[in-house]
C-alpha angles and dihedrals in degrees: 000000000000108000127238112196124209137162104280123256131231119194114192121188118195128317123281120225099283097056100262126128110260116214117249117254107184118121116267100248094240086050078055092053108048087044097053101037085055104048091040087060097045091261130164125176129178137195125221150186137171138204122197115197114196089184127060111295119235106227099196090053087059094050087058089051104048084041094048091053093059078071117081124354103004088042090088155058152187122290103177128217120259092232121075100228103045139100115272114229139229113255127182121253122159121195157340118261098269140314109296106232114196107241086211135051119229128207117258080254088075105042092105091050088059099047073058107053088046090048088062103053119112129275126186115192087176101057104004172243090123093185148031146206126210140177138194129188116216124227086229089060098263121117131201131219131200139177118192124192138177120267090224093059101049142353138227100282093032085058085052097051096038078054092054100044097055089047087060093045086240100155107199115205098204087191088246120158122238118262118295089004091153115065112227098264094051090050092054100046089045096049098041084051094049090046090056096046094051081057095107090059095045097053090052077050097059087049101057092043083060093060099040094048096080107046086042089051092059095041085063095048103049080045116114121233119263120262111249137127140232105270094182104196093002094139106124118112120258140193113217117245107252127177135190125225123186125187131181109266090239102049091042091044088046095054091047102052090043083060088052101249143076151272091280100042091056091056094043078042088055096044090049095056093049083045080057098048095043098047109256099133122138108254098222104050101004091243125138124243113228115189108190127191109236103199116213093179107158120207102271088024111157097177113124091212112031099174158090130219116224117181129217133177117220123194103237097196093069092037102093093057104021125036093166091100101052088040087066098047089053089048095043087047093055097043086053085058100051106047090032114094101218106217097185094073085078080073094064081079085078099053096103094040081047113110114240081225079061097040092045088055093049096053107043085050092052086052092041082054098159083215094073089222118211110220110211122179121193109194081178119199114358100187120223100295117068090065099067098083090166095034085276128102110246119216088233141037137170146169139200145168112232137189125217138208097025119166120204100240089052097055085045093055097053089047097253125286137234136198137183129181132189138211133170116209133135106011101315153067116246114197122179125207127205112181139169119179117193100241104354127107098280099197138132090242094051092053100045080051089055086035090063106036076052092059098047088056083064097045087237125130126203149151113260121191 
């Protein structure tokens, strides 16, 4: 995920009984947003990374670790407000129980199944825990470590910062109350007064949604419908196939530079080309829609989503021996960005008066999106610190973001998905790949073949799990 600096930002809420400022914890509205929209769709996203040690673990170095992160940005979760149209608030809440050793040691085939399973265990970001930490011995004497969190709790990069953190034994006390700290009446009375006084920018609000209904309106109906086919029963629950690939950073930063671009493109050049040979090409023009997460994460940020989306097309079929078009309409996009006020941001300050039937409709047409966007995270370069979970450098790490609870026919209505995301750290690049295609033979096996016939288009070699 590319990073956007900016001055930090401290937010103080009223005084505590000994005079001093007390942070605000109210929910960002954007963080509100994401969370209630979600919810009010049936959504549930994860983040993950993973750590593979190919030398003995040191246990007491983990428990360190998993204490030390219940410290600072995972040590928290939603209280929400009593009034419906208020804005939820940031509670404290530690840890899970303990770390979750595997009884029973799995072979290195099976590695992948188990990022999954744990994938798929539950995170409550509501009433907690919002993360977990897991760990699997491997019959060939490697062990991997991961840690899942709840995207509404943090983001990519934050995931990034709460890990390193940890890592660096930095406990950071966010000012936030116990759970259930206000009585009712308080909560009401507070809220209700806080609402009032946030009238002025909801009114300026109102007024820029009035003048953005009606070109958003025929936007939607010159729209064309979403790809997707009839799944009949498809109603069981799947997990969608994801793979890892890891190349050497100098093989990975050579290619790049002969194709005339850099570290990023290649991997918004890769994804493009899977995008092409799983059918996620754009109908009018045959280009494929990348949507890329642009960070602007400021030092003593507590914002769960710090970031904004920009889009790009990118013709596929160049991609594999010049990257220097695709280069320039990154490049163009995040200048855009950058110099174009977005006016529709004063409309976050509607987010808690906002319907969940609203919200629900929101966010199943921003999925059935008839672009078939490609998201592609970059992380960039990590340094030599976030992979030492237990204070040791593994060989291997990852990181990915998951969604649980996915049905077939779902994934087949909103014409598949697919995610990469990117992160450079010991010597190599790590890219993960989560793909569904409507119809196809949608496997592991079959992606890390694609995943590999991919790579040598691009004249590249790695090692994909």
């Amino acid at each position: 995920m590319a990073v956007r600096i900016r001055p930090a930002r401290a937010f103080f809420h009223g005084r505590s009984s000994d005079g001093e400022a007390r942070p605000d914890n109210r929910l960002a509205l954007m963080d509100q947003g994401f969370f209630a929209g979600h919810r009010a769709a049936g959504q549930k996203e994860v983040t993950q990374c993973v750590w593979i040690y190919e030398h003995p673990v040191d246990f007491d170095g983990l428990r360190r670790f998993h204490h030390n992160l219940g410290y600072g940005l995972m040590g928290r979760r939603i209280e929400r407000s009593p009034l419906p149209f208020a804005r939820h608030r940031w509670v404290v809440d530690r840890w899970p129980a303990d770390i979750d050793i595997a009884e029973c040691a799995r072979p290195r085939s099976e590695l992948s199944d188990w990022v999954d399973e744990r994938s798929q265990l539950p995170t409550d970001p509501e009433w907690g825990p919002s993360w977990h930490l897991g760990v699997l011995p491997l019959t060939d004497g490697a062990t991997a470590v991961t840690v899942v969190a709840s995207h509404y709790v943090i983001d990519g990069l934050g995931f990034v910062v709460a890990v390193a953190d940890a890592i660096l034994g930095n406990r950071r006390d966010l000012g936030y109350p116990p759970p259930r700290s206000r009585t009712r009446l308080r909560a009401v009375l507070e809220d209700a007064g806080q609402t009032a006084r946030d009238a002025p920018e909801i009114a300026r609000a109102l007024v820029v949604a009035s003048k953005l209904v009606r070109p958003t309106r025929r936007r939607e109906s010159a729209a064309s419908p979403p790809v997707g086919v009839d799944a009949g029963g498809g109603d069981e629950p799947v997990v969608v196939p994801g793979i890892t690939i890891y190349v050497g950073l100098e093989e990975w930063d050579a290619r790049a530079n002969a194709l005339g671009g850099t570290s990023n493109t290649l991997v918004a050049g890769l994804a493009a080309k899977l995008a092409e040979r799983m059918g996620r090409r754009r109908s009018d023009d045959g280009a494929v829609t990348l949507q890329l997460p642009i960070s602007d994460r400021t030092e003593g940020d507590t914002r769960a989503v710090a970031l904004s989306l920009v889009r790009v097309r990118v013709d596929p079929t160049r991609v594999t021996t010049d990257l220097r078009d695709a280069r320039a309409a990154i490049k163009q996009a995040l200048t855009t960005l950058r110099e174009t006020p977005d006016e529709s941001a004063q409309l976050l300050w509607l987010t808690p008066l906002t319907p969940k039937p609203a919200f629900k409709r929101m966010v199943d047409a921003a999925f059935a999106d008839p672009d078939l966007p490609v998201i592609v995270s970059n992380l960039g370069d990590l340094g030599s610190l976030v992979n030492r979970a237990d204070g040791t450098p593994s060989e291997y790490l990852s990181g990915r973001g998951m969604r649980q609870g996915l049905t077939r026919r779902w994934l087949e209505r909103i014409g598949g998905e697919m995610y990469l995301l990117s992160l450079r750290i010991g010597g190599k690049i790590s890219i993960t790949v989560r793909a569904y295609q409507p119809g196809a033979e949608n496997t592991k096996t079959a992606l890390r073949e694609l995943a590999a016939r991919t790579l040598a288009e691009f004249d590249l070699t790695g090692k994909i799990d």
